[in-house]
PyMOL Python script that loads the backbone (N, CA, C, O; Angstrom):
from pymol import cmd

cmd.read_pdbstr("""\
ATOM      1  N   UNK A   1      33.992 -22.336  17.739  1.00  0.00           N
ATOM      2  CA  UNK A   1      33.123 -21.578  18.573  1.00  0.00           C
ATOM      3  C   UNK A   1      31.671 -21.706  18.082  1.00  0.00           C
ATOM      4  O   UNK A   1      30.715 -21.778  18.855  1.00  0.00           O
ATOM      5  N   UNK A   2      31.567 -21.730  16.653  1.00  0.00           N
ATOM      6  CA  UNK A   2      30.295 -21.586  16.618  1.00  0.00           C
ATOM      7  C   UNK A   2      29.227 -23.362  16.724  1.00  0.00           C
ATOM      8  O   UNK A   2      28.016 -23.564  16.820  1.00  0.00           O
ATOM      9  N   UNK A   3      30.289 -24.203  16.653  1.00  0.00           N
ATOM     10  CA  UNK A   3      29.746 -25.059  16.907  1.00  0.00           C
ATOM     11  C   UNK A   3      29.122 -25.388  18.220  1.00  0.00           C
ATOM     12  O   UNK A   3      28.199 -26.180  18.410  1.00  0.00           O
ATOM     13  N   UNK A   4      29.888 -24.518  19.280  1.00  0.00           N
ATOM     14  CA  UNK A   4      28.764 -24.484  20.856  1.00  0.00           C
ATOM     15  C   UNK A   4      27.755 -23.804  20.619  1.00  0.00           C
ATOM     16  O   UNK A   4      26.859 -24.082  21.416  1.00  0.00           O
ATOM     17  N   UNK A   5      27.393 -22.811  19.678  1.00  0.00           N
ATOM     18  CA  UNK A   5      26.076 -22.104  19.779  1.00  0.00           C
ATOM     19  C   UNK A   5      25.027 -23.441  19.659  1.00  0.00           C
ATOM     20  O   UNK A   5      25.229 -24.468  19.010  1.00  0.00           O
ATOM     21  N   UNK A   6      23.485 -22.999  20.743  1.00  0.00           N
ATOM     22  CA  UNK A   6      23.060 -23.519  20.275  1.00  0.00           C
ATOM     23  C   UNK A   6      21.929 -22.625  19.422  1.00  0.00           C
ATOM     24  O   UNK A   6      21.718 -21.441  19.684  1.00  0.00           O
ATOM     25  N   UNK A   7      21.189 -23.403  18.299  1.00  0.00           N
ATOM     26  CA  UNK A   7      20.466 -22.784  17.783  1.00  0.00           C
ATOM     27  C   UNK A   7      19.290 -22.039  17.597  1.00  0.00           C
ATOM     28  O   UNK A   7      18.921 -21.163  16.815  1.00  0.00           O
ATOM     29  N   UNK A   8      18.683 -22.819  18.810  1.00  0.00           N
ATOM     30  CA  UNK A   8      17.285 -22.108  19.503  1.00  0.00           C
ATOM     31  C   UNK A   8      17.679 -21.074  20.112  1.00  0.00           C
ATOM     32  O   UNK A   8      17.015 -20.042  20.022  1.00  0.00           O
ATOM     33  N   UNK A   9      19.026 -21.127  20.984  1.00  0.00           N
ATOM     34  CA  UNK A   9      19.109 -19.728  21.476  1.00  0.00           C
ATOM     35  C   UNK A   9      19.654 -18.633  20.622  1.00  0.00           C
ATOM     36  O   UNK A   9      19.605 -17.462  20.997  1.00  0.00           O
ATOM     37  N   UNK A  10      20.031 -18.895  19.788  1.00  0.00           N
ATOM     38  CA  UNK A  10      20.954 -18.286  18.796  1.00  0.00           C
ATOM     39  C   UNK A  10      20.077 -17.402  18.186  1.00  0.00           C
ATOM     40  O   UNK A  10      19.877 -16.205  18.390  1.00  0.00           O
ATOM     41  N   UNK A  11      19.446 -18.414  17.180  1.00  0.00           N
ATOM     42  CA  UNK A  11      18.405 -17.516  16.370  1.00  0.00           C
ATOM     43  C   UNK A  11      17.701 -16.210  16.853  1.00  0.00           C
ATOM     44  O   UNK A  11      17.768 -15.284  16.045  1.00  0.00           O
ATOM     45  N   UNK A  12      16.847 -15.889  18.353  1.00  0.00           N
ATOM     46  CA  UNK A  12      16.214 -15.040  18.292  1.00  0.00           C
ATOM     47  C   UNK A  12      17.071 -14.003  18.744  1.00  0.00           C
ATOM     48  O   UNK A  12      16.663 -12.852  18.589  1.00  0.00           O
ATOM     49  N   UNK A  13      18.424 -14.225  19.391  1.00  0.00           N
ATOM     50  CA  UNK A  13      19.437 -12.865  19.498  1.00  0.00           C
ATOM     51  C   UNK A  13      19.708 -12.377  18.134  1.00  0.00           C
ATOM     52  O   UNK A  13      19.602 -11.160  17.983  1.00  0.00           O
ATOM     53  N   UNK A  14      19.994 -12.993  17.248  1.00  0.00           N
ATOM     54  CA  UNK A  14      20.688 -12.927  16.168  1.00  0.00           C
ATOM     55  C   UNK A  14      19.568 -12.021  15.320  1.00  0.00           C
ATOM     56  O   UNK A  14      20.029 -11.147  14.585  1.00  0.00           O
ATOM     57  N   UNK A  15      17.944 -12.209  15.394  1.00  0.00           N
ATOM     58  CA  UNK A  15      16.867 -12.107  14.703  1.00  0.00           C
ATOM     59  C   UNK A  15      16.858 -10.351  15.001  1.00  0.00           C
ATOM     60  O   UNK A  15      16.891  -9.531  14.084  1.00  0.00           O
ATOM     61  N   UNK A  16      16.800  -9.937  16.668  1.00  0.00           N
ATOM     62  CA  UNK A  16      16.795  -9.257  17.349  1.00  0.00           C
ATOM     63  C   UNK A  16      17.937  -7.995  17.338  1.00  0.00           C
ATOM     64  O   UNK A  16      17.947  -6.888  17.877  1.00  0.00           O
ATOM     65  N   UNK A  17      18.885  -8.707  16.464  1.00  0.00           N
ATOM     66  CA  UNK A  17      20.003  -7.884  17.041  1.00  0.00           C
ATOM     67  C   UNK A  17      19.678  -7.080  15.690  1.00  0.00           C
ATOM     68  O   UNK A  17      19.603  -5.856  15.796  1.00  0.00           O
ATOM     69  N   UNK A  18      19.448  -7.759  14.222  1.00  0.00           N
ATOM     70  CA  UNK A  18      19.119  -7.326  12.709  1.00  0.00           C
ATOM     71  C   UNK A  18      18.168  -6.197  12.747  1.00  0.00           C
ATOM     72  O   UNK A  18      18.314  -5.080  12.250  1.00  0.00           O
ATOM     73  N   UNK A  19      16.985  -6.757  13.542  1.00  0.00           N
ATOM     74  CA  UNK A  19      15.994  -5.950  13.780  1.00  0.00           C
ATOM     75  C   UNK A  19      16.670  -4.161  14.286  1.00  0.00           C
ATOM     76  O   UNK A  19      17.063  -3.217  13.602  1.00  0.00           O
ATOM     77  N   UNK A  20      16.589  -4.282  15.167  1.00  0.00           N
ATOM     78  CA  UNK A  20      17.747  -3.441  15.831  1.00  0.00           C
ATOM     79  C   UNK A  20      18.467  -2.621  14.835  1.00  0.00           C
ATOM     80  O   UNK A  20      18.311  -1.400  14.810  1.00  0.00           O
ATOM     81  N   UNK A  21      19.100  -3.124  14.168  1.00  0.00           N
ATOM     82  CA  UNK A  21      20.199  -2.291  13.121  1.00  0.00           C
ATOM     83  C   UNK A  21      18.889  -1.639  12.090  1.00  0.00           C
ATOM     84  O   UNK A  21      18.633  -0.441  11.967  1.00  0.00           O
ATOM     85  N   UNK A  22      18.178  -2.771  11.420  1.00  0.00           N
ATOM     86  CA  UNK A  22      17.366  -2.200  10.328  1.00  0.00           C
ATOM     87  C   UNK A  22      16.329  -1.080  11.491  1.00  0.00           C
ATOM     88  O   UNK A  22      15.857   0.047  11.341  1.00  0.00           O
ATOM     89  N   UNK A  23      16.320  -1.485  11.956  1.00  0.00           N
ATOM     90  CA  UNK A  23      15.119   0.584  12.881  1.00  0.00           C
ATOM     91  C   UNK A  23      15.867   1.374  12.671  1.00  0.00           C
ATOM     92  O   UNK A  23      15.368   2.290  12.017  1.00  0.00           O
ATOM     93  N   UNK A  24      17.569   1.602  13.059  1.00  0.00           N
ATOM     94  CA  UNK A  24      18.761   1.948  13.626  1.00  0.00           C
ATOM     95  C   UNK A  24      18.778   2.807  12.015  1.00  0.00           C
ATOM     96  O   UNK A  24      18.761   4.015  11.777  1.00  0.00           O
ATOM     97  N   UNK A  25      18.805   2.011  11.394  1.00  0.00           N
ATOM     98  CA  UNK A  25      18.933   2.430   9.394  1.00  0.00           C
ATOM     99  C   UNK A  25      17.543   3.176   9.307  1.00  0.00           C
ATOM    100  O   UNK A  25      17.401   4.394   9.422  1.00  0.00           O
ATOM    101  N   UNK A  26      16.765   2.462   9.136  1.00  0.00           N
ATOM    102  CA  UNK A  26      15.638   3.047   9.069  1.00  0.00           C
ATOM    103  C   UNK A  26      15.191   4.881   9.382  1.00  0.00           C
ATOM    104  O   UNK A  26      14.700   5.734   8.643  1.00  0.00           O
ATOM    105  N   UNK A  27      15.588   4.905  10.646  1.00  0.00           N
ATOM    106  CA  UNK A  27      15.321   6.259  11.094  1.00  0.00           C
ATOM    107  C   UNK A  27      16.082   6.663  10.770  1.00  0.00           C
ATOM    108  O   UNK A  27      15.675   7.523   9.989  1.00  0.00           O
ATOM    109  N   UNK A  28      17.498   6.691  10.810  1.00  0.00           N
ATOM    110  CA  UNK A  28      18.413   7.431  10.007  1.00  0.00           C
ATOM    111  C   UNK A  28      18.293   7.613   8.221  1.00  0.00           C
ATOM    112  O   UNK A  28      18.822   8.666   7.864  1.00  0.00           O
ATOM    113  N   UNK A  29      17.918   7.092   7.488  1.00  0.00           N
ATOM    114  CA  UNK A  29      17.765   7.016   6.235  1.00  0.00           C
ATOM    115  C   UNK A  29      16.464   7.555   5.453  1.00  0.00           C
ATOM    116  O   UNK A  29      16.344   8.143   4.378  1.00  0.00           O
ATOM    117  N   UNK A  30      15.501   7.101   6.460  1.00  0.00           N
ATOM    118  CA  UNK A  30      14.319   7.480   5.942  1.00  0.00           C
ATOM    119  C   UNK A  30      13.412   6.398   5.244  1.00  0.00           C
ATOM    120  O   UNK A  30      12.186   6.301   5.177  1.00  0.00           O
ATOM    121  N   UNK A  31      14.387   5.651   4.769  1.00  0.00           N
ATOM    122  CA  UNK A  31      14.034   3.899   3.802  1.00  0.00           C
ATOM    123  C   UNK A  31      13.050   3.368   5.273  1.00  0.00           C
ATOM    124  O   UNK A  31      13.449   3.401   6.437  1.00  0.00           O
ATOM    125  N   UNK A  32      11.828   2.944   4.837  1.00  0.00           N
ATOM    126  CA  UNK A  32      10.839   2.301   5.341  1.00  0.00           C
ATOM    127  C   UNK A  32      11.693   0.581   5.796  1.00  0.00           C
ATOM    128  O   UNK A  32      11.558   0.112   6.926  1.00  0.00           O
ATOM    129  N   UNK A  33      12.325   0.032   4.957  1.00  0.00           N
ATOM    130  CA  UNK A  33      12.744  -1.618   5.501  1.00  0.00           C
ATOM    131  C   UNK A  33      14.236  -1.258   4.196  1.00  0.00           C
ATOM    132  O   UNK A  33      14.281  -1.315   2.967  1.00  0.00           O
ATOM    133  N   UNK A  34      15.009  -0.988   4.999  1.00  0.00           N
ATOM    134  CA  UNK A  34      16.420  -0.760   4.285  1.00  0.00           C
ATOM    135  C   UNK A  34      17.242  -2.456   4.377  1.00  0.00           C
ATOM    136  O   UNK A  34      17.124  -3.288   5.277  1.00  0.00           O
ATOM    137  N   UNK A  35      17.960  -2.531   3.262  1.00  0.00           N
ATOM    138  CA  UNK A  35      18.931  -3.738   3.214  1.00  0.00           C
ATOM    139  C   UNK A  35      19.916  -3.695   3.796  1.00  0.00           C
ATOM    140  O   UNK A  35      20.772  -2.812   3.740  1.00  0.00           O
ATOM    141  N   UNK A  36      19.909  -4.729   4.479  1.00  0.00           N
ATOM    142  CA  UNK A  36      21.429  -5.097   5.669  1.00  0.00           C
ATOM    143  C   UNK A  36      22.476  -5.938   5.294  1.00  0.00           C
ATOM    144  O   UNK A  36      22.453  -7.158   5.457  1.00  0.00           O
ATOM    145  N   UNK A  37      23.861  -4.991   4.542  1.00  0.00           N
ATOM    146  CA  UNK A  37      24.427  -6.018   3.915  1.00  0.00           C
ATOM    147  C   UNK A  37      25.324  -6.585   5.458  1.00  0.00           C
ATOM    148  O   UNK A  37      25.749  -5.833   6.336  1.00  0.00           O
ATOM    149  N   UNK A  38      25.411  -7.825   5.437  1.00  0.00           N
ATOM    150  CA  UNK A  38      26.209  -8.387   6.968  1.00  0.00           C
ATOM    151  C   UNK A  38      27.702  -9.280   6.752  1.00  0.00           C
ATOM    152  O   UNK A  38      28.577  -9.704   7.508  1.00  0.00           O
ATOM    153  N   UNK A  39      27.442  -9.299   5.244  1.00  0.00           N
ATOM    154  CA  UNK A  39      28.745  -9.686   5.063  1.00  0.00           C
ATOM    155  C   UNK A  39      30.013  -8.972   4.876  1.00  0.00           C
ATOM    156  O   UNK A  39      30.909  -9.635   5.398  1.00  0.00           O
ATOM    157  N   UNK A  40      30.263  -8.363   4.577  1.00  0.00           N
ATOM    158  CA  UNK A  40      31.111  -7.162   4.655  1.00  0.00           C
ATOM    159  C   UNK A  40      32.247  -7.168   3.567  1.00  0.00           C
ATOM    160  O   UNK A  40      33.435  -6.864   3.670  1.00  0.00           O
ATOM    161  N   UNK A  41      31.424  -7.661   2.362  1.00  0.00           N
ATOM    162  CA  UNK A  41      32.055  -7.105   1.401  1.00  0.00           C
ATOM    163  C   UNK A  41      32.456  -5.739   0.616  1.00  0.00           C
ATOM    164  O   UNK A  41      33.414  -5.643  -0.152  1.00  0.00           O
ATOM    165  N   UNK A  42      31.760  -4.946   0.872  1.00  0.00           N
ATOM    166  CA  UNK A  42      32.346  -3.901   0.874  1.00  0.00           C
ATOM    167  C   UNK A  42      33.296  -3.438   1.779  1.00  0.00           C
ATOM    168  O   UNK A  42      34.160  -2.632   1.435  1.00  0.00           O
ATOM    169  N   UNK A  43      33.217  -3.833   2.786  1.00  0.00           N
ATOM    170  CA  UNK A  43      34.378  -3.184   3.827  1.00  0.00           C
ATOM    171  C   UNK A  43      35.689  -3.654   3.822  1.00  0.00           C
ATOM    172  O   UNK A  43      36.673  -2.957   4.071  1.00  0.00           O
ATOM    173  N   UNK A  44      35.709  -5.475   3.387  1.00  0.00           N
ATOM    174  CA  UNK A  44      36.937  -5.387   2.703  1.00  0.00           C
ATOM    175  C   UNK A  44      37.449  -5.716   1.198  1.00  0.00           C
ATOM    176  O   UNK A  44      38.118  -6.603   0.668  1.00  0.00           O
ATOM    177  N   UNK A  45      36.567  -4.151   0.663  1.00  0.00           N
ATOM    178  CA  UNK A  45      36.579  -3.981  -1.049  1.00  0.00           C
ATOM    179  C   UNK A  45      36.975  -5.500  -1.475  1.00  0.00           C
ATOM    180  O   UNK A  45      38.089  -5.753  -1.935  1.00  0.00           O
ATOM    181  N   UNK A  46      36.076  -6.388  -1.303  1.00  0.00           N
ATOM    182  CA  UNK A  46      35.684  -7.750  -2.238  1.00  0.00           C
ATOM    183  C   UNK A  46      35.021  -7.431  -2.863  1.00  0.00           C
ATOM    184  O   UNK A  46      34.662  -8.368  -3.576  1.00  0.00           O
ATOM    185  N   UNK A  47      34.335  -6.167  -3.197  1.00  0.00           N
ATOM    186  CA  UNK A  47      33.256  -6.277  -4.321  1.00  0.00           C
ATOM    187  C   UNK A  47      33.711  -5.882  -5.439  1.00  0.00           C
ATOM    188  O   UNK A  47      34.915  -5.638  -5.352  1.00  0.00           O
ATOM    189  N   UNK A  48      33.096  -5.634  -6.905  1.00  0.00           N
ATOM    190  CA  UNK A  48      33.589  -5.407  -7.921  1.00  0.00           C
ATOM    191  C   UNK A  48      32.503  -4.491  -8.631  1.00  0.00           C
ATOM    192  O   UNK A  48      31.597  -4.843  -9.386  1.00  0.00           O
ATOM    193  N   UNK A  49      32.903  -2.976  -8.097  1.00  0.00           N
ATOM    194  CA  UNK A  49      32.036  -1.792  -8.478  1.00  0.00           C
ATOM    195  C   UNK A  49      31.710  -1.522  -9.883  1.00  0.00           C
ATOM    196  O   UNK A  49      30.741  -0.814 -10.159  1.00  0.00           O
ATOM    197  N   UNK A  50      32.516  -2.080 -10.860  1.00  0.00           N
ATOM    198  CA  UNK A  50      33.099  -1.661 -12.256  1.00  0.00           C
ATOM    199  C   UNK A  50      31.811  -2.915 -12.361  1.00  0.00           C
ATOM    200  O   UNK A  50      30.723  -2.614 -12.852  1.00  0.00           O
ATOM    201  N   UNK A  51      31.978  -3.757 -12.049  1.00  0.00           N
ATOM    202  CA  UNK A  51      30.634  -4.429 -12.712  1.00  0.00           C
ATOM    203  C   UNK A  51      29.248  -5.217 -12.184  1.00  0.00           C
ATOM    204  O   UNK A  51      28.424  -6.016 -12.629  1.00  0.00           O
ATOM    205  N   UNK A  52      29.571  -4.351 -10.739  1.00  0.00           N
ATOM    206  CA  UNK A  52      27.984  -4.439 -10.533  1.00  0.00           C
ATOM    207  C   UNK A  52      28.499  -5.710  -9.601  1.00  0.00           C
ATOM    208  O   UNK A  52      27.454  -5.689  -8.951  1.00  0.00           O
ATOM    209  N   UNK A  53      29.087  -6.578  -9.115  1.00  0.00           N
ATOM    210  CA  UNK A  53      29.024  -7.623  -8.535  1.00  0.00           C
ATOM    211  C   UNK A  53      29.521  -7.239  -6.881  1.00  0.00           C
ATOM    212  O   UNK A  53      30.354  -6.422  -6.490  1.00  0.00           O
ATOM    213  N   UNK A  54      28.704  -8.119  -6.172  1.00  0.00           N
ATOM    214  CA  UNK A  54      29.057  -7.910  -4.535  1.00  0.00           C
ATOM    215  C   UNK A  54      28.180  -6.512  -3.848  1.00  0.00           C
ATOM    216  O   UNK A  54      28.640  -5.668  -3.079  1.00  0.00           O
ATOM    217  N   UNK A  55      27.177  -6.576  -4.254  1.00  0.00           N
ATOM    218  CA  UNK A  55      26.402  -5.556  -3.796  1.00  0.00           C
ATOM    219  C   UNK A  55      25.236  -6.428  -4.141  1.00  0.00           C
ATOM    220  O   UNK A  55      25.255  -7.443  -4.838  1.00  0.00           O
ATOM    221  N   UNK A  56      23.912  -5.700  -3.360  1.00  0.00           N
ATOM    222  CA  UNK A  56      22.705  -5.789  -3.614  1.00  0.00           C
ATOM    223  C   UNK A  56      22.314  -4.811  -5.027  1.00  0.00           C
ATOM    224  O   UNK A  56      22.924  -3.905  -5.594  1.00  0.00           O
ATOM    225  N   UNK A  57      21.104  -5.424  -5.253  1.00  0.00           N
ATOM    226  CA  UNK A  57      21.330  -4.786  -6.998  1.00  0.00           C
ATOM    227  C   UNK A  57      19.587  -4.124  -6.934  1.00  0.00           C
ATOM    228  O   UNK A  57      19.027  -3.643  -7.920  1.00  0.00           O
ATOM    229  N   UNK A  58      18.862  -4.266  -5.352  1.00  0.00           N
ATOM    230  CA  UNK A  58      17.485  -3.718  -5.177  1.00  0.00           C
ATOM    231  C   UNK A  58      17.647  -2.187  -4.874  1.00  0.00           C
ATOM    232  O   UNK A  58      16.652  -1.487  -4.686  1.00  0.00           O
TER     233      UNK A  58
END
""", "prot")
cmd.dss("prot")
cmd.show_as("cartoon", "prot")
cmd.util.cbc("prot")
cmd.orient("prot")
């Protein structure tokens, strides 16, 4: 599938949609430009809390 995307069109939905979430965070949080984790390692506990790995560390 993702090989039909094309990339010119891709990019500015994709740019747009981030944007979107980080306002979305933003106003809810209060954080001026909050981090968007999109991979979703935490959601399926791939990360490793005990030592700091699979998270942002800002």
């Amino acid at each position: 599938m993702l090989m039909a995307l094309r990339p010119e069109a891709f990019q500015p939905c994709f740019a747009a949609w981030l944007r979107s979430l980080r306002d979305e965070a933003a106003a809810e949080t209060g954080v001026e430009r909050p981090t968007l984790a999109i991979d979703g390692k935490t959601l399926r506990r791939s990360h490793d809390r005990k030592n700091g790995l699979g998270r942002c560390t800002r």
